[in-house]
C-alpha positions in Angstrom: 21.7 0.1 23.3 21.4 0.3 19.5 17.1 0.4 19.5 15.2 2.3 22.4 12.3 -0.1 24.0 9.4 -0.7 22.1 6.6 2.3 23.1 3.7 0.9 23.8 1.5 -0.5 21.0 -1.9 1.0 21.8 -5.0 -0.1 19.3 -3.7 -1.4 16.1 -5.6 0.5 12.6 -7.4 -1.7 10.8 -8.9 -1.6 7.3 -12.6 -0.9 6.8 -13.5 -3.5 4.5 -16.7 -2.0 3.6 -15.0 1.0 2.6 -13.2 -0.8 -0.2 -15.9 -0.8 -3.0 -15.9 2.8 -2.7 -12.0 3.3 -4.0 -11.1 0.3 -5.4 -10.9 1.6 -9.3 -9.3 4.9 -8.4 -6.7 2.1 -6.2 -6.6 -0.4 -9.0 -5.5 2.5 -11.4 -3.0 4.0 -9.0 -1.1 0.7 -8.4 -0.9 0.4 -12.6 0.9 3.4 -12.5 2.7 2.3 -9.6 3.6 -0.9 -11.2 4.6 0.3 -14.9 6.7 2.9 -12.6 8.6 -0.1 -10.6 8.9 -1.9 -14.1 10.2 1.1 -15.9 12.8 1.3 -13.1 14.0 -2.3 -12.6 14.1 -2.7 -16.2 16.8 0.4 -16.3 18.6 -1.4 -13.3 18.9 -4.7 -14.5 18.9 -4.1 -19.0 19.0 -7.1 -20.9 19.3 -9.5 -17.8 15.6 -8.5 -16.8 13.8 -11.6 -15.4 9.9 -11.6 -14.9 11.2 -12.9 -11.6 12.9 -9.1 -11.0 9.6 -7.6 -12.1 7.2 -9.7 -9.8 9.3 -8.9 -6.7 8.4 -5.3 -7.1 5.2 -5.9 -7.9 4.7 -8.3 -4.8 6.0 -5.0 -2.2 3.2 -2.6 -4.3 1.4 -2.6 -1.1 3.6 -3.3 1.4 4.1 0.5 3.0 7.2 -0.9 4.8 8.6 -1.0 1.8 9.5 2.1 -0.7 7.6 0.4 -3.5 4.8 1.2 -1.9 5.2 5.3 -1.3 2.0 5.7 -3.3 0.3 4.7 -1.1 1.4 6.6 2.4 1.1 10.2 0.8 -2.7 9.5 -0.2 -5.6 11.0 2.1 -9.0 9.2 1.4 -11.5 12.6 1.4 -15.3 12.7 1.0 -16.5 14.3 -1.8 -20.4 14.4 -2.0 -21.5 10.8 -2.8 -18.0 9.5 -3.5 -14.9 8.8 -1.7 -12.0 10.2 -3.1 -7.9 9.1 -3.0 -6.5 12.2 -2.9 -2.7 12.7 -3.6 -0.9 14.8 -0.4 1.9 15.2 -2.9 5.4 14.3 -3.7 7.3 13.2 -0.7 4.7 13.9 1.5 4.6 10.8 4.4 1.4 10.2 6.3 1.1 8.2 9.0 -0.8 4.3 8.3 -4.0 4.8 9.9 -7.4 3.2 9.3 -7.5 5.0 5.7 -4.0 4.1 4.6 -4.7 0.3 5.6 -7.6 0.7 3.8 -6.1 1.6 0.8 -3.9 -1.6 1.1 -6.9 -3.8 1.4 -7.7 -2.3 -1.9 -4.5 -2.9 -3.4 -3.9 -6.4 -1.7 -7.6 -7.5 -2.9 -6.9 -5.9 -6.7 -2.7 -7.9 -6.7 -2.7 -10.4 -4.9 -4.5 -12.8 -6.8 -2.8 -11.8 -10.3 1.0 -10.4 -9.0 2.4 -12.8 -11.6 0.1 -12.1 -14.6 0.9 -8.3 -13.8 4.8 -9.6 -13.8 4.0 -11.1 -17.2 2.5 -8.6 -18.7 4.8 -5.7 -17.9 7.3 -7.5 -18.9 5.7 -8.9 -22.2 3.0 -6.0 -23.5 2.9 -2.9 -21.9 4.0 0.4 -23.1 2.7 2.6 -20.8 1.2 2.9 -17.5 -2.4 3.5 -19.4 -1.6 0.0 -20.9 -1.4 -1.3 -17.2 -4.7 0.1 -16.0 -6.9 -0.6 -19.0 -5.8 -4.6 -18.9 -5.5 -4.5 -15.2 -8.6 -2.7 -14.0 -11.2 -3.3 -17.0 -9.8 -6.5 -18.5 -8.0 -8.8 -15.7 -10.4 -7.7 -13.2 -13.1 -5.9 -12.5 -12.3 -2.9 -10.6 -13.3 -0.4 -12.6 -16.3 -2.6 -14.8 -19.3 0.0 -13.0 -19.0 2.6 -10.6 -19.1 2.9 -7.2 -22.1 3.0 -4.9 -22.9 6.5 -3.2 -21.2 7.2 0.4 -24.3 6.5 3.0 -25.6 9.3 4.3 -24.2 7.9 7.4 -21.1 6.8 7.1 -18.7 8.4 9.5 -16.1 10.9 8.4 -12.6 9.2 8.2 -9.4 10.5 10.1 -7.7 13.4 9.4 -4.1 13.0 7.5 -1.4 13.1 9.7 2.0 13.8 8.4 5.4 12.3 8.7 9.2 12.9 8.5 10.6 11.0 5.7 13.7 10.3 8.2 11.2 8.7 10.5 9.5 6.2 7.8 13.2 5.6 6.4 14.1 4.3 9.8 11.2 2.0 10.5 12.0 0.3 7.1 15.8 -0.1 7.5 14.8 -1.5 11.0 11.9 -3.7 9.4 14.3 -4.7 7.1 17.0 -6.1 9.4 14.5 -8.5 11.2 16.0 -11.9 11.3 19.1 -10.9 9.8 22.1 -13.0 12.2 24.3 -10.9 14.4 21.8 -7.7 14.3 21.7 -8.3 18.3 19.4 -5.3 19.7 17.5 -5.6 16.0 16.5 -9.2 17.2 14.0 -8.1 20.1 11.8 -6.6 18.1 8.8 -8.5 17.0 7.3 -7.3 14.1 3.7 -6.3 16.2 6.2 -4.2 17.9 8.2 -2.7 14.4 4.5 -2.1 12.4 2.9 -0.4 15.4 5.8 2.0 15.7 5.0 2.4 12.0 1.9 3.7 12.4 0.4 0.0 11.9 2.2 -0.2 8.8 1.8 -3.4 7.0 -1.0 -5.5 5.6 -2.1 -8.4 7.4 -5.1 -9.9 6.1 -6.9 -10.3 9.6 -6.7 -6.1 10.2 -9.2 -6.0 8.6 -12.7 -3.9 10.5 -16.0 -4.0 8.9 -17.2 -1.1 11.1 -15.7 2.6 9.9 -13.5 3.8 12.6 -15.2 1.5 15.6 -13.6 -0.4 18.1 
């Protein structure tokens, strides 16, 4: 057989909603930088026949951690620090497996996109310069994400999970296998549902109903 059977699922990691206020500016900033990155690069790819159409399909996988668009977001750790919770980079081709903090981070960045992928599109292709460009029009002008600061951490708030780590070889075989869903004549590829695919990602992927309001409960 081509795919072993699918392990069993076990709990599925959900975003803490509540958690999102906390890290949403440091999110919106890093999925600017993410997104004048994927610009930068698709522009070099496709020159002169560069379509906004190119651009807002890059921006559209920015939080999607089955895709590799969305690396910035599976090597970040989310660390208290005092009053504030804190994105911290794990560093350059670092993995980590999609817990409760990673889906977290992908609220964030789904509640900061989703609603404006194609004025990002626009504007990448039509004003920026820079990744600074991107953040200051995307997190102080476009939206809001970074108009005040955060609230303090409660004094109660549960510690989140610990980072766990990942072999790239791993995370490159769960997308080339998320990938091939649907495709014809993949056969073995087929029997996987993609509940199945995401949970042997580490619950990657973004669904809108994984969402948990209570930190780290069941």
């Amino acid at each position: 057989a081509m795919f072993p059977p699918a392990k069993d699922k076990g709990p599925v990691a959900r975003a803490v909603k509540t958690d999102v206020k906390y890290i949403k500016c440091q999110v919106c900033e890093l999925a600017a930088d993410a997104a004048y990155e994927e610009y930068v690069a698709v522009a070099a790819d496709k020159g002169k026949k560069l379509t906004e159409l190119d651009v807002l399909e890059r921006v559209e996988k920015l939080c999607d951690v089955s895709d590799k668009a969305a690396d910035w977001i599976i090597n970040k750790d989310l660390q208290e620090k005092g009053t504030k919770l804190k994105v911290v980079d794990m560093g350059k081709e670092v993995y980590g497996k999609c817990g409760v903090e990673c889906k977290t981070i992908v609220k964030a960045c789904e509640d900061v996109l989703g609603p404006h992928d194609t004025d990002v599109a626009e504007y990448l292709l039509t004003t920026a310069t820079s990744a600074k460009d991107v953040r200051e029009w995307l997190c102080r002008e476009e939206t809001s994400s970074c108009s005040s600061a955060p609230p303090p951490l409660p004094k109660d708030r549960p510690k989140g999970e610990k980072f766990v780590k990942r072999e790239k070889k791993d995370v490159d075989m769960e997308r080339l296998m998320a990938s091939m869903q649907g495709m014809p004549g993949m056969g073995g590829a087929q029997m996987f549902n993609r509940e199945d695919m995401m949970a042997g990602m580490g619950g990657m992927g973004g669904d809108d109903d994984d969402d948990d309001e209570n930190p780290y409960g069941s």
